[in-house]
N, C-alpha and C positions, 0 to 999 in steps of 0.2 A: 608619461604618467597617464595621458587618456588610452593608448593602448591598453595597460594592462587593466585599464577599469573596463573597461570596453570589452574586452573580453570575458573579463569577469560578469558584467552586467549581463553581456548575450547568453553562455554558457554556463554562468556560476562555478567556476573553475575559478580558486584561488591559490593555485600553484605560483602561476605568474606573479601575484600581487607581491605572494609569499617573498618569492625569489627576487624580486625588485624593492622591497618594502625601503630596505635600507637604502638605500641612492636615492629614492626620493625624497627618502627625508632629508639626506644633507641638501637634497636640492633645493626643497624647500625652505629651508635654513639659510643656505644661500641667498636665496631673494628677498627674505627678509632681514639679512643683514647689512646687504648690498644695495638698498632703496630708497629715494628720497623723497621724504614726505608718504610714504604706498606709492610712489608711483615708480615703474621702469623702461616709463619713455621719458626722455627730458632732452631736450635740446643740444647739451653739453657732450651726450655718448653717442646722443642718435644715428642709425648710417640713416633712416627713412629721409624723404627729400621735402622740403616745405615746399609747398605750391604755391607760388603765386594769383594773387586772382584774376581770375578769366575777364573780366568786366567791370569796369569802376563802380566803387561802393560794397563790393564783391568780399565777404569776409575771407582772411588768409589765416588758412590752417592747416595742420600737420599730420600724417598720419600715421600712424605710432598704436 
């Protein structure tokens, strides 16, 4: 989806946008039906890897 804006936004060519319109929108449908709370990081699906902290006292977070 940033391509075809992207291209759009550079050149104002909405062909692409044209021609992609529909897939994004399921895709965006998709995320919003597939999400818990707004969020699409969550612990449960994540492959991203929790860090542990470097240093005592060191907050432990996730990057997602």
């Amino acid at each position: 989806m940033i391509c075809p804006r992207t291209i759009y936004l550079c050149y104002g060519d909405t062909r692409l946008l044209e021609a992609r319109y529909e897939s994004m929108r399921r895709f965006i449908r998709f995320l919003a039906e597939t999400n818990r709370d707004g969020l699409r990081c969550y612990a449960a699906t994540s492959s991203w890897p929790v860090v542990a902290p470097q240093r005592p006292g060191a907050i432990r977070s996730r990057f997602c």
